[in-house]
N, C-alpha and C positions, 0 to 999 in steps of 0.2 A: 568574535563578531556575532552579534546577536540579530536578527532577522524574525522579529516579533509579528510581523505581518502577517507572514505564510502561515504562523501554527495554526488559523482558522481555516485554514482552507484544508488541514486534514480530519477537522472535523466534517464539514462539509461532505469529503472523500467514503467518509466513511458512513454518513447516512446516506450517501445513494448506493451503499452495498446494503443498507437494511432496508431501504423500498425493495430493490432488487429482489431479496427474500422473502419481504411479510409483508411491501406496500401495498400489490399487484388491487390495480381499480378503488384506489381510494385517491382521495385528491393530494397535491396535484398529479399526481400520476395519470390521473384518469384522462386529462386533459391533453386534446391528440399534438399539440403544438409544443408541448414540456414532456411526452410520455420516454423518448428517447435519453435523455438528459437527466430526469428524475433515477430512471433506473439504469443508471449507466454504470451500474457498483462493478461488474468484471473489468471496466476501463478505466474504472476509478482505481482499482489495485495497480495497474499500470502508470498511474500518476502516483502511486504512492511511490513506488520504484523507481521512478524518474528523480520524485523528490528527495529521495534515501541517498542517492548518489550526490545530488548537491549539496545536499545540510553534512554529509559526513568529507566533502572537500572544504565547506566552511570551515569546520569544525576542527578536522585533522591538518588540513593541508598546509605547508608553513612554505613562504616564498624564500626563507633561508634557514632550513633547515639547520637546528647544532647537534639533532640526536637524532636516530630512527625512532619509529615510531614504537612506545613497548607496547609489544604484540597480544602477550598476558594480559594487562591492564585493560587495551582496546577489546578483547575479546571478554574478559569478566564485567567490564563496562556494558559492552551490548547484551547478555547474557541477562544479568541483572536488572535489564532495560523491558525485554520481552519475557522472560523465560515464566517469572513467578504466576502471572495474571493465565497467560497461555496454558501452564499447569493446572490450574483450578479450571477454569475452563474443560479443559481435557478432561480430568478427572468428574466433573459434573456431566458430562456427556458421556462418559465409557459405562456412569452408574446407569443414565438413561437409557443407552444402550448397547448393554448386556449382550443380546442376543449375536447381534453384529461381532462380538469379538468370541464368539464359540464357530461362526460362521466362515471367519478372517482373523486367523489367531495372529497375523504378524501386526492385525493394525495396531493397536495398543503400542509395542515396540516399537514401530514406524513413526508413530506422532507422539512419544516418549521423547524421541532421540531426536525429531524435525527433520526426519527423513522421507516421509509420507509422498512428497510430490517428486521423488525418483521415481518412485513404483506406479508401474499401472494398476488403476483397480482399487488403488488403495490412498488418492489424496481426497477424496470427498468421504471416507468412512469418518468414522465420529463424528469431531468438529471440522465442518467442511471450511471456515473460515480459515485452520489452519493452514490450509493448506501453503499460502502465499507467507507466513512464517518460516517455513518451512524453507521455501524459495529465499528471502530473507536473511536466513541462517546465514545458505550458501553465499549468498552477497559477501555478508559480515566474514564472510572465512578469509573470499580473497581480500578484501581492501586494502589490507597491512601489504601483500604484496603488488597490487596495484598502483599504491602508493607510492611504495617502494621503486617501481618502475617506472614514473614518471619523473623520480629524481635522480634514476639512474640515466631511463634514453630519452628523457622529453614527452610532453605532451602532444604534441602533433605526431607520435609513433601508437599515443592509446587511441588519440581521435581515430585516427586510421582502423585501427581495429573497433573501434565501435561504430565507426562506418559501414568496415567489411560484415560484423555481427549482425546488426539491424537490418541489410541485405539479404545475408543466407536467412538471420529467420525472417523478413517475409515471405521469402521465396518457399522455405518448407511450409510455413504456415498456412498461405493460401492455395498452395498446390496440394495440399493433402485436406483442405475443409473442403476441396472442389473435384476428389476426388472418387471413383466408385469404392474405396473400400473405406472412405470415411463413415463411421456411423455415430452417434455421437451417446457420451459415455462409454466410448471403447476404449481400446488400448490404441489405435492411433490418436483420438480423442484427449486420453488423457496425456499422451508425451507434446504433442503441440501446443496445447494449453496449459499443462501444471508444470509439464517437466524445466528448472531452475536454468538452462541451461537455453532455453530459450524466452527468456525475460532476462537474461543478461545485458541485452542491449541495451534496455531503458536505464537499468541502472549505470552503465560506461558512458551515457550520454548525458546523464547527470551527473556524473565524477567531471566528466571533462568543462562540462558550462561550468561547473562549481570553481575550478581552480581557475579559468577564466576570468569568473566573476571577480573571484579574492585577488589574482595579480591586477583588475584594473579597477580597484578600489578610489584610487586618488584620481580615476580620470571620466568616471561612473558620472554621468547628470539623471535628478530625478525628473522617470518623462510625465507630461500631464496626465492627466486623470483616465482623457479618449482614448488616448494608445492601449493601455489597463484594459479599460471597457472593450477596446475592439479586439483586444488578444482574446476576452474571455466570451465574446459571441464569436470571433472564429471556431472557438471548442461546440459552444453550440449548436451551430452550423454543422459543423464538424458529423457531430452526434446525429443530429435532427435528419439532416439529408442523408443517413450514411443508408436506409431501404429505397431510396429515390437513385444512389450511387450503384448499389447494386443492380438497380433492376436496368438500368444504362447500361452496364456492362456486360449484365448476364453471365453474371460471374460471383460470386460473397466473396464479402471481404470481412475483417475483423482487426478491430482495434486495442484487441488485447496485447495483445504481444509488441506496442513501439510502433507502430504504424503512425498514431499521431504522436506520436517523443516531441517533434521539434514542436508542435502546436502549443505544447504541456509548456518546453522550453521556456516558451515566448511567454509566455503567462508568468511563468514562476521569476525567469530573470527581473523583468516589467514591474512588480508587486517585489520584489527584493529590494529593486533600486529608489522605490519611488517612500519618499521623504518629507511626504504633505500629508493633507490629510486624511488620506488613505490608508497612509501608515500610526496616523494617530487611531484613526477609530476602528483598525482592526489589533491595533495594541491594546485594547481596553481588557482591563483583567478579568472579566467575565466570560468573554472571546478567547483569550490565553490557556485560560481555564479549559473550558470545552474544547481546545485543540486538545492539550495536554491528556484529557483524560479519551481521546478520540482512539485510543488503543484498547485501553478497555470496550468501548463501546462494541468495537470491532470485533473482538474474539470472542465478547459475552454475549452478541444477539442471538445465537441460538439456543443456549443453557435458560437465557432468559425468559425469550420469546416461548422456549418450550414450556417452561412451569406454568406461566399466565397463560399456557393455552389450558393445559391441563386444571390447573388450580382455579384459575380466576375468571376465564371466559366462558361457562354456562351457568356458572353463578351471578356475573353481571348480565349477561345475555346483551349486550351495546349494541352490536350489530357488529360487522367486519370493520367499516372505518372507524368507529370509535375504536372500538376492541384495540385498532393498528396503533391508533396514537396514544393510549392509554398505557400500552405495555412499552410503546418508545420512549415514553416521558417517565417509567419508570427502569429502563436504561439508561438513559440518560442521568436520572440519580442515582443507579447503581452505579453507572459509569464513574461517574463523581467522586464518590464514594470511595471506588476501591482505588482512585490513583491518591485521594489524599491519604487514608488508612491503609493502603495495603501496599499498591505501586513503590511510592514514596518509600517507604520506610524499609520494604522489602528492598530495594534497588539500594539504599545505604546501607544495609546489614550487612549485602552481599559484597558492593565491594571493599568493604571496611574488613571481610574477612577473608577475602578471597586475593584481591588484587597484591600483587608483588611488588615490592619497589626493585626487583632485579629485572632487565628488560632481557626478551627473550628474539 
């Protein structure tokens, strides 16, 4: 089943993690009524995890099962998907810095292996974008047996549990950002926000709509265009109000970790199902495109963003907001770039050499 619409929205996901980083006070960011929305890149990884779960019940999940699923394959499949672009990446930042890994000699091994966001201390060393690959990983290790368990006890036994997950981590999540021994960039810091284990939710909550989705395939109507629109200003809303929510409560909150899952939900199911024209002019192959290469984009903006600070930004002298869009546009054709030369062809090598036809 192919769902051509959504891949644009992972591009999108991933330039509001490179405002987040490099946009800070250029436009629109600067603009007080989009500043929340624009740099929403920590919640946009949380959509990405939402969406990870649904595209991989598209994908894998089969309403009559004749085989399990081969575990080998699914795992050299995603391997080959992330692993090659994240390597370069990694390796471009351990050269830049150097220092960092005489400082924290596990990090290099840590984000070798995409083990980085276990450790406190150590998911923002290097490539800080890895971190949420890393998180990722872990997804991709359970699915085979998630899978597995939906066809063995049913789906309404993982809802359940993705229920009860998205509970406890709110519950740790906001009781420990509000609490006195939070500080941030610490080791409680780091285990509420990086550690894999509490982003699991978003990703169970997208396994579950996903097989949802696939069994009511024949009974699915595309809804109008408004429904669409008003799922994707409740996110804004969402966003925009969330210092006006706080300061009502007297209390932070955070929407990293599934807080808004079901808002994502509602958006992604809505733009799945819909079969007009929405779904033609975000199929357009330019759009496809830029989803497609929206991984590179993601794990390259730092490696990038660093050189053009380095190399290119006191030689052109732009000012900050040029300088920002200048080096984005030339991500954006790096991006390009290395998913048709490099992604591509890398992700065929691997599993043409890798992949087993004995299922494990």
């Amino acid at each position: 089943m192919q769902i051509n619409q959504i891949t644009f929205t992972r591009f999108i996901a991933a330039l509001t993690v490179v405002f987040f980083h490099y946009g800070s006070h250029t436009l629109p960011e600067s603009l007080p009524w989009l500043k929340q929305s624009i740099t929403a890149g920590p919640i946009a990884v949380n959509y990405f995890y939402v969406l990870s779960g649904f595209i991989m019940a598209i994908a894998y999940y089969q309403i009559n099962p004749t085989a399990p699923l081969n575990k080998k394959k699914y795992w050299t499949a995603r391997f080959a998907r992330i692993y090659p672009v994240y390597l370069i990446a990694l390796l471009l930042m351990a050269v830049a810095s150097f220092s960092v890994l005489g400082e924290k000699p596990l990090a290099f091994p840590l984000h070798l292996t995409m083990l980085q966001a276990w450790f406190s201390g150590y998911p923002m060393t290097l490539n800080n974008p890895g971190w949420s690959l890393s998180v990722e990983a872990f997804f991709y290790l359970c699915f085979p047996f998630l899978l597995a368990f939906i066809y063995r006890s049913g789906l309404k036994y993982l809802a359940l549990i993705a229920v009860v997950c998205w509970l406890i981590t709110q519950y740790v999540l906001l009781t420990s950002i509000n609490s006195d021994e939070y500080v941030v960039n610490g080791s409680l810091h780091d285990l509420v926000y990086y550690n894999p284990l509490m982003h699991i939710n978003a990703f169970l909550a997208g396994l579950v709509c996903g097989v949802l989705f696939k069994r009511n395939t024949d009974k699915r109507f595309s809804p109008k265009p408004i429904w669409l629109i008003a799922s994707l200003v409740l996110i804004v809303v969402l966003l925009e109000t969330k210092p006006l929510i706080e300061s009502a409560l007297g209390y932070k909150i955070a929407y990293t970790n599934g807080l808004i899952a079901p808002a994502f939900l509602l958006f992604i199911w809505l733009l799945a199902s819909n079969q007009g024209r929405v779904q033609r002019w975000l199929s357009h192959p330019l759009l496809i495109l830029l989803g497609e290469a929206s991984f590179s984009l993601y794990i390259l903006q730092k490696p990038v963003f660093g050189l053009y600070n380095k190399i290119l930004e006191k030689r052109l002298n732009l000012g900050e907001t040029a300088d920002f869009y200048v080096a984005l546009i030339l991500l954006v054709i790096i991006s390009i770039a290395s998913y048709k030369l490099f992604e591509t062809p890398a992700r065929t090598l691997i599993n043409r050499k890798l992949a087993s036809k004995n299922p494990i």
